[in-house]
C-alpha positions in Angstrom: -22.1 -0.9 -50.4 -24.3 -3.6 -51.1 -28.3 -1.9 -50.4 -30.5 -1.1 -53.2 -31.9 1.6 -51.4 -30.7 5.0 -51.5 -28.6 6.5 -48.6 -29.2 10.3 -49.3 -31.1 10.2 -45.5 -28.3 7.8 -43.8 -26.2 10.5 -43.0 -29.0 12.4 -41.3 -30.3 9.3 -39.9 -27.2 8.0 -38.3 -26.7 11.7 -36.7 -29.7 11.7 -35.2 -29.9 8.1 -33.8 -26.4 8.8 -32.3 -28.0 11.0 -30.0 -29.5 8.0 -27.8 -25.8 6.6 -27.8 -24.4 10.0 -26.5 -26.9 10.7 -23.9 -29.0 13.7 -25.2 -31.8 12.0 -27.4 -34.6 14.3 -28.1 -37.7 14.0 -26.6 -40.4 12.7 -29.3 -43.1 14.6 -27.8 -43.6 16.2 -31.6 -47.6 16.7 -32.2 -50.0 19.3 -33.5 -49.4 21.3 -31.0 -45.5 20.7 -30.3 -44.4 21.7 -33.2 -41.3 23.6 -32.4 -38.3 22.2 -31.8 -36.3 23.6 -29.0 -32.2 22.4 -29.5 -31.3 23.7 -26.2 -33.4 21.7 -23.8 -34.1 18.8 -26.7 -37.7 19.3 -26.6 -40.3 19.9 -28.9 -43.2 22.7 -28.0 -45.3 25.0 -28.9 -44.0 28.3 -30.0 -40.6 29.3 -30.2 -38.3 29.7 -27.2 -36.9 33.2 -26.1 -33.3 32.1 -28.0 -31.8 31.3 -31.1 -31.5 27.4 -30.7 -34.0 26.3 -32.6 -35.9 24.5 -35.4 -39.0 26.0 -36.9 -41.9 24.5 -37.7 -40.6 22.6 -41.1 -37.2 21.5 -40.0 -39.0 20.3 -36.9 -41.1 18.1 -38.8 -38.3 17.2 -41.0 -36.1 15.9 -37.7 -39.5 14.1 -36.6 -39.4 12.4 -39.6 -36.1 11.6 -39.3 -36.7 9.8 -35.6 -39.7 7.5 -36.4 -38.4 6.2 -39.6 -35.9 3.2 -39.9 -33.1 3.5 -42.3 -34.7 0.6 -44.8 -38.1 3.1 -45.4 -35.9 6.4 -46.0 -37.3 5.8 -49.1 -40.4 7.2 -47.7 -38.4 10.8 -46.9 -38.8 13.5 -49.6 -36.5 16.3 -48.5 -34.9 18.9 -50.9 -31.3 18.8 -51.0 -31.5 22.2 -49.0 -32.8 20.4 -46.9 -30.7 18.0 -46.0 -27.9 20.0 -45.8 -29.9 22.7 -43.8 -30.9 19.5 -41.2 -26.6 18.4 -40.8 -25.9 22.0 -40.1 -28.9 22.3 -37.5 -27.9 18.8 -36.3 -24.0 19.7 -35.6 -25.9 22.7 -33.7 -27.4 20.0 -31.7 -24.3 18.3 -30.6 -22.7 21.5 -30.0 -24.8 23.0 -27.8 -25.1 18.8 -25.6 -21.4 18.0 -25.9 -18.7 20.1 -24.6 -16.0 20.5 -26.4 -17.3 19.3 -29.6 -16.7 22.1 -32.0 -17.9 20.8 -35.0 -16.9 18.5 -38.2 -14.7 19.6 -40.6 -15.5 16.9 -42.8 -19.5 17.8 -43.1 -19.0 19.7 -46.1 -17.6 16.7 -48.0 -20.8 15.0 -47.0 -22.7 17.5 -48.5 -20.8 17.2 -51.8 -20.6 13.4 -51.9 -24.1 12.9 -50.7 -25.9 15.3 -53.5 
């Protein structure tokens, strides 16, 4: 309540940060190379996998973006609001395809209209 600093990427941040917390953090092998990034085994690689579980080349580099940067210098993040609500939809993908049971949020859609 009290930053300065905008909190459109908080939402996105917190999601993805979670994932350490939870047990299925991503490996941050993202590189010129690795550009792919492959939901079902949390890796990033080179072209796209043989399934549908996965990000392509600019959402990959979006959720890259997302890892390296602290919530302070989200300021430094320039999504579209597409974007962003593309990356919570591909990031409740994520957690459904890592936790069992976990069916989704019913709540993300408010996010998406509170956080515009």
């Amino acid at each position: 309540d009290e930053t300065a600093q905008s909190t459109n990427y908080f939402h996105l941040w917190f999601l993805v940060h979670l994932t350490s917390y939870l047990g299925f953090i991503p490996q941050m092998n993202y590189s010129e190379q690795m550009k792919v990034f492959n939901m079902k085994e949390g890796v990033f690689q080179e072209i796209p996998p043989d399934h549908e579980y996965f990000m392509d080349e600019t959402s990959s580099a979006l959720f890259h973006q997302l890892f390296i940067l602290t919530p302070e210098r989200n300021a430094l993040l320039n999504f579209s609001l597409e974007e962003r609500n593309q990356m919570v939809e591909k990031l409740l993908l994520y957690y459904q395809l890592h936790l069992s049971g976990f069916t989704g949020l019913r709540s993300h859609h408010i996010l998406h209209t509170v956080l515009e």
